[in-house]
Every structure is written in structure tokens, then in C-alpha cells.
C-alpha positions in Angstrom: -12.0 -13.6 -6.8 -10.8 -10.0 -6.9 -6.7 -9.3 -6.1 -5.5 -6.6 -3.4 -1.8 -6.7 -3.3 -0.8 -4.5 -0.5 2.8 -3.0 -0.3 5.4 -2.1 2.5 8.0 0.2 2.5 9.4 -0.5 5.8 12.6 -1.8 5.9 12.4 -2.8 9.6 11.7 -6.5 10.6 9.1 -6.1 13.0 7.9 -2.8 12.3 4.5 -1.1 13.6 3.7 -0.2 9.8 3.9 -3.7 8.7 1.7 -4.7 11.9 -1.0 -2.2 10.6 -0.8 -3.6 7.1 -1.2 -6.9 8.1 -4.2 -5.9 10.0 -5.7 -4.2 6.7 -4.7 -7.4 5.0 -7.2 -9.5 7.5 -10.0 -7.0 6.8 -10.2 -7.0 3.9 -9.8 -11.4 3.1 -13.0 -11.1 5.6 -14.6 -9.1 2.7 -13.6 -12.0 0.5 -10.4 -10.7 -1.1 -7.6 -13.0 -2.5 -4.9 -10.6 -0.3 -0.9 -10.2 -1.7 1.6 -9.2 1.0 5.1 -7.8 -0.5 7.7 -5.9 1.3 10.5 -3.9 0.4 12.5 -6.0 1.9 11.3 -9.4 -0.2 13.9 -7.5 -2.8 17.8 -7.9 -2.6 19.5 -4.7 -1.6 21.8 -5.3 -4.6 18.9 -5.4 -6.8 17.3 -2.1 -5.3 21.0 -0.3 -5.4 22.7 -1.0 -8.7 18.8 -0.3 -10.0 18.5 -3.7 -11.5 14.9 -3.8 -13.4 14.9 -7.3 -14.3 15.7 -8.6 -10.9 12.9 -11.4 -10.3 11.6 -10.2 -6.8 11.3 -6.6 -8.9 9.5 -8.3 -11.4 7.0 -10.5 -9.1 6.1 -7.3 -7.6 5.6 -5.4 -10.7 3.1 -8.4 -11.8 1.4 -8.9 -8.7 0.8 -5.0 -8.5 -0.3 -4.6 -12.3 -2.4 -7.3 -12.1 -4.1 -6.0 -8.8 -7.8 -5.3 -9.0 -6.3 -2.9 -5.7 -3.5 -1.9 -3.7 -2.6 -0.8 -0.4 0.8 1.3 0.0 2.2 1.6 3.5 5.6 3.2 4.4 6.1 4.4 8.0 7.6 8.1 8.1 11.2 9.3 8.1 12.2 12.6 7.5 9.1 13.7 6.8 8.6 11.3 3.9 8.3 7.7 3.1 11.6 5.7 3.1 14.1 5.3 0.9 14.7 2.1 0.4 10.4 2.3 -0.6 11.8 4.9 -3.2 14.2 2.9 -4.6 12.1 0.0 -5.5 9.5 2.2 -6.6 12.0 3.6 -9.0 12.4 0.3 -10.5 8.4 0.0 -11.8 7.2 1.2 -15.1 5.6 4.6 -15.0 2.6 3.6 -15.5 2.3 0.0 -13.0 -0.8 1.6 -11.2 -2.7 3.1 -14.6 -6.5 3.3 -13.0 -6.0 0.9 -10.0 -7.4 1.8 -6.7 -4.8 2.7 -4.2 -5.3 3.2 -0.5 -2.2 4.9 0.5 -1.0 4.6 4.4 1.4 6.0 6.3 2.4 5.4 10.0 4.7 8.4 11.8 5.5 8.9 15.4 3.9 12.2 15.7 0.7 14.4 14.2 3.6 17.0 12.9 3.9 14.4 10.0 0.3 13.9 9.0 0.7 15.8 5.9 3.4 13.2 4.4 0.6 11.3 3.2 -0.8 14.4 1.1 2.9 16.0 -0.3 5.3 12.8 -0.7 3.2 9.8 -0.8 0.5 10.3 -2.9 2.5 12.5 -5.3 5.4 9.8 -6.1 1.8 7.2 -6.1 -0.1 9.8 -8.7 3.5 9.1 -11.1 2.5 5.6 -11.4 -1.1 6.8 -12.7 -3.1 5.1 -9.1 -6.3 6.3 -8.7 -5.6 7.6 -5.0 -8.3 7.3 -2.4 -7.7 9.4 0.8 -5.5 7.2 2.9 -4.9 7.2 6.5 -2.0 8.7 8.6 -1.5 6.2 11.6 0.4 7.8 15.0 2.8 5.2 16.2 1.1 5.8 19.7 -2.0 4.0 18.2 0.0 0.7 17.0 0.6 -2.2 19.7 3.5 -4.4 18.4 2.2 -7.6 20.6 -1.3 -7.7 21.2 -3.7 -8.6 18.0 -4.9 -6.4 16.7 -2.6 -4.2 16.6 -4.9 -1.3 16.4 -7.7 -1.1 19.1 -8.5 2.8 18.8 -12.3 2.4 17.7 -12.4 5.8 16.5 -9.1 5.2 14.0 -10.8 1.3 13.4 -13.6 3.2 11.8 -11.5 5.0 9.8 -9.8 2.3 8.0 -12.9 0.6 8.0 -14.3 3.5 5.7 -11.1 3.5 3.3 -11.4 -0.3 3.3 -15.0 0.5 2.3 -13.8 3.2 -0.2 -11.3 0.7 -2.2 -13.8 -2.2 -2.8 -16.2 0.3 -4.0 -13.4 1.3 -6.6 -12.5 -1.9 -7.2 -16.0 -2.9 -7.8 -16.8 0.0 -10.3 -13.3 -0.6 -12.0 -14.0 -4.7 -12.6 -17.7 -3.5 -13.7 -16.1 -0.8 -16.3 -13.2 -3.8 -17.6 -16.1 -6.2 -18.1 -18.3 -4.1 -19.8 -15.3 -2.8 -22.1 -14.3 -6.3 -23.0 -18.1 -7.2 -24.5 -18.4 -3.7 -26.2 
């Protein structure tokens, strides 16, 4: 069964970022995924701040991910960026943890002036880990319900994700069918 491990960089709790993710993680088990859920916070702060490589919940994570036939990367926006505790632990994977693996990046702001984060600070610190980016969806805050499931009922946004769902099995497909074919050559 093919692997998506999907990673957030929120460091809330009960944040609307992680509600989207997990709503991405549903779609795509109905497609017949084996789905991985990590968060920032499943890593020690210690670990993140005295930049502690061989911490085990670094380590997991840096398996899980390069071991992932996908990934989805979700941060919610601050400052204009992602977060910085979703820095820090990025900080702590080898360069090259994503090398040709489909990533769907996502990031959830509370307004349309941040729709560009995606494009200028997500995908760039994504493209150092050598992920093959697909376009990625910018999520308003507005258009996330933190009770009712699911948490995103906008049809026209639904159809969006469903597409970049759509987009990452495709790549995930092509990139299984180009490893097969390289181990019989």
C-alpha cells in the first residue's frame, strides 16, 4: 500500500490548520492510502532548540518522511511565513529528506494578503529538501470550522483540494512506476 505522511507545522493544540490536514488525511485513506500524521509538536521543544539531530521523534519523522511515497506540508501563516517552531524542525532533516517525493504544500492564513506565503516561503525552504512541489492550496481561516466535520464545507475550495489530492497520487503513481521499473533494469 502506498505511504503519505502528512506534516504540521502548527504549534497550536487545536488549530484550524491541523483540522484541514486531518481532513486531507481522510481523503486521501478513501483513495486507499496508508496515511502518517506528524506534528511539530510530537517533537520535544528541547530537542527542536538545542538543534538535537539524533533526537528520536526527529528521527521517526525523518524516516516516516523519507520513506513516504508522498507528503503533505501544512503550516498556518504568521508573519507572513510559516512558523518557526515548523523551521526549526525542518532545520533538523538532511538536505536532501524529500529527493523526488511528491509534496502538496498547504498553508492556512487569516486573510487573502498572505496567499503568496505558499509561493515565496513555503515552497522555497520545501524545494531545499529536493520535494517535487505540486501547486498547493492557500486556505483563509474564514473557510475552516473548528467543530463541525468536515471542517471545510466551501465546495468550490473542496474541489480544489480534491484536484491537488488528484495531482499527488498521480505523482505518486508515476514515481512508484519509475522506482519499479529502475529496480528490474
Amino acid at each position: 500500500m502506498r505511504q503519505i505522511v502528512i506534516l504540521s507545522g502548527s504549534p497550536s493544540e487545536h488549530s484550524r490548520s491541523d483540522r484541514a490536514l486531518d481532513q486531507l488525511k481522510e481523503i486521501a485513506m478513501d483513495q486507499g492510502y496508508n496515511v502518517q500524521f506528524f506534528s511539530v509538536r510530537d517533537v520535544s521543544p528541547e530537542a527542536l532548540f538545542y538543534t538535537r539531530f539524533n533526537d528520536p521523534e526527529v528521527v521517526t519523522i525523518g524516516d516516516a518522511l523519507r520513506a513516504a511515497d508522498g507528503v503533505i506540508i501544512g503550516s498556518p501563516v504568521y508573519k507572513a511565513s510559516y512558523t518557526g517552531v515548523f523551521k526549526a524542525l525542518i532545520d533538523l532533516l538532511p538536505e536532501d529528506i524529500l529527493k523526488g517525493t511528491p509534496v502538496l504544500p498547504i498553508m492556512v492564513g487569516g486573510s487573502s494578503k498572505h496567499l503568496l506565503a505558499i509561493e515565496f516561503a513555503l515552497k522555497p525552504l520545501l524545494a531545499t529538501l529536493k520535494a517535487e512541489l505540486l501547486q498547493g492550496v492557500y486556505i483563509l481561516d474564514t473557510q475552516i470550522d473548528k467543530i463541525k466535520t468536515p471542517a471545510i464545507q466551501d465546495a468550490v475550495l473542496m474541489n480544489r483540494i480534491q484536484d491537488q489530492i488528484k495531482q499527488l497520487t498521480i505523482a505518486i503513481e508515476k514515481k512508484c512506476a519509475y522506482e519499479a521499473k529502475d529496480t528490474i533494469s
